[in-house]
NUDO-61487 format. One line per 5 residues: for each residue x, y, z of N, C-alpha, C. Coordinates in steps of 0.05 Angstrom, whole numbers, plus 5000, padded with zeros to 4 digits. Layout:
REM residues N
X/Y/Z/X/Y/Z/X/Y/Z; ...
***
This chain:
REM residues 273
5017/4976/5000/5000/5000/5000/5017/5025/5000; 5012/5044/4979/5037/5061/4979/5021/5096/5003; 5038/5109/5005/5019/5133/5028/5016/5158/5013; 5018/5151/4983/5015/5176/4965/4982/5186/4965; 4977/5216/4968/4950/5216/4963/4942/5228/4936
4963/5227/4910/4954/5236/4881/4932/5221/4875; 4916/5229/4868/4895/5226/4847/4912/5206/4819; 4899/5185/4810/4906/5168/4792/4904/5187/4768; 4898/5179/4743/4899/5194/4719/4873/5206/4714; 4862/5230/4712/4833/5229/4698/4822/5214/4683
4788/5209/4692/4779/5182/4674/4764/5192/4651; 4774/5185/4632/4756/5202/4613/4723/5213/4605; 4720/5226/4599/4680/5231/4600/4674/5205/4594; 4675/5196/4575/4663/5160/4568/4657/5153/4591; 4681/5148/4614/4682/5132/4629/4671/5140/4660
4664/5173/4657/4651/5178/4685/4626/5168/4689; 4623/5167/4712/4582/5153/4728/4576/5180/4748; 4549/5187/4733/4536/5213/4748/4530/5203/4776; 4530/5226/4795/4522/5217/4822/4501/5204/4826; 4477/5200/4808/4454/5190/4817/4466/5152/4805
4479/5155/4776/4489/5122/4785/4511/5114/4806; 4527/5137/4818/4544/5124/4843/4514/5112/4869; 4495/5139/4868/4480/5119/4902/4462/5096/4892; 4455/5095/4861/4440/5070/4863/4464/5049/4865; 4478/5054/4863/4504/5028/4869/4512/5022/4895
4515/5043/4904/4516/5044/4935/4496/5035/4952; 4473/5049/4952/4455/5037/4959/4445/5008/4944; 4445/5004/4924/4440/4972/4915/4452/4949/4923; 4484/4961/4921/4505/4940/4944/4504/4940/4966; 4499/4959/4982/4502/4957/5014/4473/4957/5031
4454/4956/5005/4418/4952/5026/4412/4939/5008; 4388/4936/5026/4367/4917/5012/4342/4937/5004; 4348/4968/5009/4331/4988/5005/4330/4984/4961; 4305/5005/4967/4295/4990/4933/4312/5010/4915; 4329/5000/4898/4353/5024/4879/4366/4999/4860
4349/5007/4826/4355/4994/4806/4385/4996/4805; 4408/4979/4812/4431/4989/4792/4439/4987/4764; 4437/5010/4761/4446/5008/4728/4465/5009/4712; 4491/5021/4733/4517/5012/4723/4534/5001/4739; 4542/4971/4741/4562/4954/4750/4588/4954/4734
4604/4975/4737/4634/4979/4724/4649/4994/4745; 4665/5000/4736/4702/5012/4762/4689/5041/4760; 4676/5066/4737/4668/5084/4743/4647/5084/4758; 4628/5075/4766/4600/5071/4784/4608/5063/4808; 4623/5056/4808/4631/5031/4838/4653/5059/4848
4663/5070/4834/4682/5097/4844/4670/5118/4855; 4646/5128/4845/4619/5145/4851/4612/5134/4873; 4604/5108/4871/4583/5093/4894/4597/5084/4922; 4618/5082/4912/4634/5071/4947/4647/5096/4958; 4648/5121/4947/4652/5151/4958/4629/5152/4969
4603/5150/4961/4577/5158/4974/4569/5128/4989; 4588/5112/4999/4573/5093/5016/4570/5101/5042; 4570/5128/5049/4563/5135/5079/4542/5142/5076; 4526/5154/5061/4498/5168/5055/4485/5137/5059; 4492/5108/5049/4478/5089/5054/4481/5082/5083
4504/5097/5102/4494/5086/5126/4478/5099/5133; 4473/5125/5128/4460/5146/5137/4426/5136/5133; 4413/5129/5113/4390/5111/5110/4386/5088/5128; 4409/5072/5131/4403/5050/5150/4407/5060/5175; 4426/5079/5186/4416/5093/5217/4399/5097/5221
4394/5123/5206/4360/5131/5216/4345/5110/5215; 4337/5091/5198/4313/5068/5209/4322/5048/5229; 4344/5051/5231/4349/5044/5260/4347/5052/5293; 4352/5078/5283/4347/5096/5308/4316/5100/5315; 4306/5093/5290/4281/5106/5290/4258/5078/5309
4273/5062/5297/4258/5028/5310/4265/5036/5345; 4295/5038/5352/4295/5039/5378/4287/5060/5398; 4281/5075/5382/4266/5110/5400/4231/5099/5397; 4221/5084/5372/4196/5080/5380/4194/5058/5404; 4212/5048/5399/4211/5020/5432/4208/5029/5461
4227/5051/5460/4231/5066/5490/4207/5083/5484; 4196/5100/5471/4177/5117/5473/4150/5095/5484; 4148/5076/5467/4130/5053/5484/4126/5039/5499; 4155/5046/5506/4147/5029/5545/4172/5007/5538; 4192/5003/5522/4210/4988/5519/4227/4998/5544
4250/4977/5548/4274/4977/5558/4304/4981/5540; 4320/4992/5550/4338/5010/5542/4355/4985/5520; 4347/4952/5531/4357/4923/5528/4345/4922/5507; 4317/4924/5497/4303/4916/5477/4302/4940/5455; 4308/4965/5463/4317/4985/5445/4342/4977/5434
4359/4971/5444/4387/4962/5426/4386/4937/5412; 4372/4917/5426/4370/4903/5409/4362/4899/5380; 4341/4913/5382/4324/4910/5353/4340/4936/5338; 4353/4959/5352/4369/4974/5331/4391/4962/5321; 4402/4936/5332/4425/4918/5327/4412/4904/5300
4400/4902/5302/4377/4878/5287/4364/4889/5263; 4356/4920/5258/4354/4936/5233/4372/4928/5217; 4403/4950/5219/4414/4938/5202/4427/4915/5189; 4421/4890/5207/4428/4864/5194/4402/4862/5177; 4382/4872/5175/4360/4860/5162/4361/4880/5139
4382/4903/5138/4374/4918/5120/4396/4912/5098; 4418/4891/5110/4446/4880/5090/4438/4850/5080; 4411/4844/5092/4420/4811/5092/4430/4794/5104; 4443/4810/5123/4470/4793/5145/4493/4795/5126; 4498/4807/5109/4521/4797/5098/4546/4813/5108
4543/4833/5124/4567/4848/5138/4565/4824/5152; 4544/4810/5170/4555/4796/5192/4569/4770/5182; 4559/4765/5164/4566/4743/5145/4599/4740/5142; 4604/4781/5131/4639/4768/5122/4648/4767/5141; 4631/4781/5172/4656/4782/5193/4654/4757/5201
4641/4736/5204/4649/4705/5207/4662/4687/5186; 4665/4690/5162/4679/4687/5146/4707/4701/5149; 4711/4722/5156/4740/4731/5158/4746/4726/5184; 4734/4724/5212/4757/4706/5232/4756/4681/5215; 4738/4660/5210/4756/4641/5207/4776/4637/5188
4778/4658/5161/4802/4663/5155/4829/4663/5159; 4826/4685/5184/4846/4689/5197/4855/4677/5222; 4827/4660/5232/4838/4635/5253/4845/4614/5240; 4850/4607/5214/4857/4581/5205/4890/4590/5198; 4903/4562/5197/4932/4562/5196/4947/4555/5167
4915/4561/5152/4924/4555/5129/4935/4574/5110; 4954/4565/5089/4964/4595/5065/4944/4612/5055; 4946/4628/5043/4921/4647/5032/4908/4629/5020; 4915/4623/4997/4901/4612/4984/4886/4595/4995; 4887/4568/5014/4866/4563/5026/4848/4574/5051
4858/4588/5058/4843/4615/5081/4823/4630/5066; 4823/4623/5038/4802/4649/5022/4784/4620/5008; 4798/4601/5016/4776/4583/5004/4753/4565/5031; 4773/4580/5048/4760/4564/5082/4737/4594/5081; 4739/4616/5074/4721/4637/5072/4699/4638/5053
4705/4623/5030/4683/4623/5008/4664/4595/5019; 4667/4580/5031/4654/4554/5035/4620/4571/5054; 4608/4565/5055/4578/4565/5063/4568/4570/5094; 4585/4544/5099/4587/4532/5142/4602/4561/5157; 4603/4560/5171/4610/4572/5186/4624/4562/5216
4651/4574/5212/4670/4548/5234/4665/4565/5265; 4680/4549/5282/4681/4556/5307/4692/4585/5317; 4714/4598/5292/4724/4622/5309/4700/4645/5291; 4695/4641/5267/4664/4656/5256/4643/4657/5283; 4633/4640/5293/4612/4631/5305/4622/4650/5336
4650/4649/5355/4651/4664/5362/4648/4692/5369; 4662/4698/5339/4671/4722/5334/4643/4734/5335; 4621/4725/5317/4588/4738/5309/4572/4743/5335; 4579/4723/5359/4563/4723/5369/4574/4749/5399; 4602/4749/5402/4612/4764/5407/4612/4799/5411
4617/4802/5385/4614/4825/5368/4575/4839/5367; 4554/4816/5364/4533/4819/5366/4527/4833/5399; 4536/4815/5416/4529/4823/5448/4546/4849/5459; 4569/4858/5439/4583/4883/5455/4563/4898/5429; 4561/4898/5415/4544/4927/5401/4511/4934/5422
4499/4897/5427/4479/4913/5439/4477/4920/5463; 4502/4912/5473/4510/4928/5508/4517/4944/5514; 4535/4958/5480/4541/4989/5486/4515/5005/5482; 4505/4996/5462/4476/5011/5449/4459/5015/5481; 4453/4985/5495/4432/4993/5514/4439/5012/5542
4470/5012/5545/4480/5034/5556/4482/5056/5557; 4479/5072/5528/4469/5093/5513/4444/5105/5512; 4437/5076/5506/4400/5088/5511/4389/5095/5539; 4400/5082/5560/4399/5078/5590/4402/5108/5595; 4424/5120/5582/4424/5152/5589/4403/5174/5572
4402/5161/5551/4389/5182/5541/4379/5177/5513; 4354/5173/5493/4348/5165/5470/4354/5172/5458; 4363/5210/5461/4378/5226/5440/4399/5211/5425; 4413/5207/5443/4447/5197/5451/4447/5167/5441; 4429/5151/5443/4431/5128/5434/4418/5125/5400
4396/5140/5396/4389/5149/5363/4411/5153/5348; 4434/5179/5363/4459/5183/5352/4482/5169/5342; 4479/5160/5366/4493/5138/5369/4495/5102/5347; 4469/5105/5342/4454/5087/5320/4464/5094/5299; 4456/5130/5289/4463/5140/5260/4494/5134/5251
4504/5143/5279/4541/5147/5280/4558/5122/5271; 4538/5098/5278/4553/5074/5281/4547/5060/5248; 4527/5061/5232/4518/5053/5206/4540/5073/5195; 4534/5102/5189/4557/5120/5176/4584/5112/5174; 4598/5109/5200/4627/5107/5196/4634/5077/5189
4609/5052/5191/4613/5026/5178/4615/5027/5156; 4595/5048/5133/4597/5047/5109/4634/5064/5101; 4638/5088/5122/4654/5102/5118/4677/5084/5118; 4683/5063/5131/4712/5044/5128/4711/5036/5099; 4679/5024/5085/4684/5017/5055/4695/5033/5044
4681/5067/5057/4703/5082/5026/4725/5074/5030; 4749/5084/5057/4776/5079/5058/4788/5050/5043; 4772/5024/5046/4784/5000/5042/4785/5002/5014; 4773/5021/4997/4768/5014/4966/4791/5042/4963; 4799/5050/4973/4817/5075/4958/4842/5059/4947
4857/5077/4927/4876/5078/4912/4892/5056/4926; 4902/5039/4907/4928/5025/4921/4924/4989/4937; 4913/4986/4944/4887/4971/4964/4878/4944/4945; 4894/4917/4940/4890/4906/4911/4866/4884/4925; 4856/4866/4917/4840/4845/4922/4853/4826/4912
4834/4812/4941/4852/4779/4938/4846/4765/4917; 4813/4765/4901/4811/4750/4877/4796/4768/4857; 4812/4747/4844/4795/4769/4803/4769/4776/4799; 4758/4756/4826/4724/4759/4813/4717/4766/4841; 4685/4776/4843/4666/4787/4862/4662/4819/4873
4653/4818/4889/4643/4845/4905/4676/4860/4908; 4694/4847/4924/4730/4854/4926/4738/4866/4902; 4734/4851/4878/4747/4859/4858/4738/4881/4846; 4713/4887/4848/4696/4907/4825/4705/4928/4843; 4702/4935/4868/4706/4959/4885/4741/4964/4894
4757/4944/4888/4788/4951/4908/4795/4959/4884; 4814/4990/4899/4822/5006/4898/4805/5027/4870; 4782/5033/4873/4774/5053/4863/4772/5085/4866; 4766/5085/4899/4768/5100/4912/4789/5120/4902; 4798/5145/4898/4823/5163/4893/4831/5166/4920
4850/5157/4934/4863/5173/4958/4845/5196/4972; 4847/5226/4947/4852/5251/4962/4807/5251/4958; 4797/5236/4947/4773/5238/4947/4760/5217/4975; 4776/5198/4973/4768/5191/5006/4773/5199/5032; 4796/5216/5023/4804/5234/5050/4783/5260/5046
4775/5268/5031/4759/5291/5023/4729/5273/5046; 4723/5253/5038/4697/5246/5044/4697/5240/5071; 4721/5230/5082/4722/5227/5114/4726/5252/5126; 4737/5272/5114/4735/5296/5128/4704/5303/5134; 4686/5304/5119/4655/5315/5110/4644/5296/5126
4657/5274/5135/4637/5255/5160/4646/5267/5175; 4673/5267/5184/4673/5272/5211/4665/5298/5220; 4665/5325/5205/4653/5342/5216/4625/5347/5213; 4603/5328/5195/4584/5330/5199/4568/5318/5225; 4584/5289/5234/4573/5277/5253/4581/5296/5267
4597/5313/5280/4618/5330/5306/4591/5347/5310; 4584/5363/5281/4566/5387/5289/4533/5374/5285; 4535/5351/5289/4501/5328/5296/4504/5331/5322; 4527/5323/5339/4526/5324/5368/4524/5350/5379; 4536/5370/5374/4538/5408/5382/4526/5405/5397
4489/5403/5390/4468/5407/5407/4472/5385/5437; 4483/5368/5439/4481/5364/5466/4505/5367/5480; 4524/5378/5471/4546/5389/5482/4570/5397/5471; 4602/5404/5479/4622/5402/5463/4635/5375/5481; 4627/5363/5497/4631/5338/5507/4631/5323/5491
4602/5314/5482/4589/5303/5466/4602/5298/5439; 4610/5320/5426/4613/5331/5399/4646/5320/5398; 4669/5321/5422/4688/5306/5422/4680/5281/5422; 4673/5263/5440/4672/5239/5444/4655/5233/5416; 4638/5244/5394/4634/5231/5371/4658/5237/5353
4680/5253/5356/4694/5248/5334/4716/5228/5347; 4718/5231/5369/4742/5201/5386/4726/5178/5370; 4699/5179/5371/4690/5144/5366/4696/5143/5344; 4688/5168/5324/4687/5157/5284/4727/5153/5283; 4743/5166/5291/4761/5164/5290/4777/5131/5301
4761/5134/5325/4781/5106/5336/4769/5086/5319; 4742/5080/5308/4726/5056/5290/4742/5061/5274; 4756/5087/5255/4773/5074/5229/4792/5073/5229; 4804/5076/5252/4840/5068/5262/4831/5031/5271; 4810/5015/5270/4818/5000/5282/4806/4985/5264
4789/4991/5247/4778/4976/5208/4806/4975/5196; 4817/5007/5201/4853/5012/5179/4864/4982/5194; 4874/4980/5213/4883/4958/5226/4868/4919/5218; 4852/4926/5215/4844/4898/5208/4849/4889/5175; 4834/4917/5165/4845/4919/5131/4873/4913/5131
4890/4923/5140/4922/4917/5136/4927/4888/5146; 4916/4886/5163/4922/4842/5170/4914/4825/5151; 4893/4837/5137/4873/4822/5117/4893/4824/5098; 4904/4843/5085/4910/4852/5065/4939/4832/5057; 4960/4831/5082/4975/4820/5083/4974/4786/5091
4952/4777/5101/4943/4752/5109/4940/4741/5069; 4910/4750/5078/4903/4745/5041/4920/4758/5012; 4927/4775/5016/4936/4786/4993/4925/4806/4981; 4897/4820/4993/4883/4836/4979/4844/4834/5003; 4829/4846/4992/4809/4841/5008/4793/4830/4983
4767/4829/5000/4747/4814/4987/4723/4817/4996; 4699/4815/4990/4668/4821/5002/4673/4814/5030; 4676/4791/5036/4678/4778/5066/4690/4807/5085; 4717/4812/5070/4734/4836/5087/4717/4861/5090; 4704/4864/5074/4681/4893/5069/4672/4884/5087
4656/4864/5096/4634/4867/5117/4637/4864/5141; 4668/4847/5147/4688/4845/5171/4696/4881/5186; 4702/4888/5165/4716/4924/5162/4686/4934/5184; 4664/4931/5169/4632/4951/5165/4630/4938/5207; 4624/4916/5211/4625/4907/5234/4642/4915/5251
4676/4921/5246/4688/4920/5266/4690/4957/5283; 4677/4974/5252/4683/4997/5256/4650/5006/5275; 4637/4994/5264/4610/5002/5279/4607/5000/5310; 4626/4966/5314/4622/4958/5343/4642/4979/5356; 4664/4984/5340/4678/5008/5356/4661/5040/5377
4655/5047/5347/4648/5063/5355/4623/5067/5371; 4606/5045/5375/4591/5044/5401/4604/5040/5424; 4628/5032/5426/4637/5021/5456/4648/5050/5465; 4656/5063/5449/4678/5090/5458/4650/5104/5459; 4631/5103/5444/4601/5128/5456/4590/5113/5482
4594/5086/5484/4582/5075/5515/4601/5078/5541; 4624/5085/5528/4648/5093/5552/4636/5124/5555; 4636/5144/5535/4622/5168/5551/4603/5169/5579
***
C-alpha cells in the first residue's frame, strides 16, 4: 500500500458515472433498500463507494428510529438496542455479519492464503466465525443499551454514527492502492477505486458533519463523537492491513468484517462516555 494521496489519471468523460448512478450502486450493494443498479463497472463503483456513507446514513436513521419507537412505548433500554442491532442486519442481509464470520475464520485458520480464502468462500461457518458473530453481536447491543439507559437522543445518535462510519471504512478499504485477493466478486469490482485525496475529502465531510450532529448536546458530546468515528477507522485501517497481508488483497467477506468492526467500535467508545 503506497501513502501517496495523488489522484490516479483522469477518467475520461466516456468513462465517468453521474452521482445519481454512484447511490444507486451504493445503495444497491450495501441495502436491501429498493435502487435499480444500472451501472456495475470501476466508474459507478468509484461514485458509489465515495457515497457509501449516505447508505449508512439511511440505514441509521431506520434504525434509530425502531429503537426510540421501543423506549417511547414502554421498551427497555435492552430491547431498544437490540432491535436497533437487528435493523441493520435485516437491512444487508447479514452479509456484513456474514463476512465478519467468514473473515475470523480466515484468519483463525493456519492455512496459506490461498486456502484461508477458500476456508472463507465455503457456506458453514466454523468455530472462530461463530465466536467472533456472536461476540461482536452482544458488545454492540450492550454498548447501544447503555446509551440508551442515558438518554434516547444519545443512543438514536449513536445508532446514525455507528451505520455512517461502517459504510465510511468501505470508502477507505476501496481507495487507491488497496489490491483484492481474487479476480472475481464484490473485492474485485470495488478495490482500489476510491482516489486517495477523494476519500480523505469524504472522511473529512463525516467527521465534521457527525461533530456538528452532536453540538446540540454538548462540546463533550461533539468530542467523544469524533474520538468514536476516528478510533472505528483506526481500528477497520488495522484489520484491513492484516487482511490485506494475510490474504493478499480484500474481498466482500473483508468489506463486511471492516463495516462490523468499525461500527462495534464506535459504540463502545460512545458507551464509555
Amino acid at each position: 500500500m503506497t501513502d501517496s494521496f495523488d489522484d490516479p489519471p483522469p477518467v475520461p468523460p466516456s468513462e465517468r458515472a453521474s452521482l445519481a448512478d454512484g447511490l444507486r450502486f451504493a445503495f444497491g450493494t450495501l441495502t436491501v433498500l429498493p435502487a435499480r443498479v444500472t451501472r456495475w463497472d470501476r466508474p459507478a463503483a468509484r461514485t458509489g463507494m465515495a457515497c457509501a456513507p449516505l447508505a449508512g446514513l439511511a440505514v441509521g436513521l431506520l434504525a434509530a428510529a425502531a429503537g426510540a419507537l421501543l423506549l417511547v412505548a414502554g421498551g427497555g433500554p435492552l430491547l431498544a438496542a437490540a432491535v436497533t442491532v437487528a435493523v441493520p442486519a435485516a437491512l444487508t442481509r447479514g452479509l456484513h455479519l456474514d463476512g465478519l464470520a467468514d473473515t475470523a475464520d480466515g484468519l483463525g485458520s493456519a492455512k496459506p492464503a490461498e486456502d484461508a480464502l477458500r476456508i472463507m468462500k465455503q457456506s458453514d461457518i466454523g468455530p472462530f466465525g461463530v465466536v467472533t458473530l456472536l461476540l461482536v453481536l452482544l458488545i454492540q447491543a450492550a454498548a447501544l443499551a447503555d446509551v440508551y439507559a442515558d438518554s434516547w437522543v444519545r443512543g438514536a445518535l449513536a445508532a446514525v454514527l455507528a451505520a455512517v462510519t461502517a459504510r465510511l471504512a468501505l470508502t477507505l478499504a476501496c481507495r487507491d492502492g488497496v489490491p483484492a485477493a481474487r479476480p472475481e466478486g464484490l473485492g474485485a469490482a470495488v478495490a482500489g477505486v476510491v482516489p486517495r485525496r477523494r476519500a480523505a475529502v469524504v472522511t473529512a465531510l463525516t467527521l465534521a458533519a457527525a461533530t456538528a450532529a452532536a453540538l446540540p448536546l454538548g462540546l463533550p458530546a461533539a468530542a467523544r463523537t469524533a474520538l468514536a468515528l476516528c478510533a472505528a477507522l483506526s481500528a477497520a485501517q488495522l484489520l484491513l492491513r492484516r487482511c490485506v497481508r494475510r490474504f493478499g488483497g480484500v474481498t466482500g467477506d473483508v468489506f463486511g468484517a471492516l463495516a462490523e468492526v468499525a461500527a462495534t467500535t464506535t459504540l463502545v467508545v460512545l458507551a464509555l462516555g
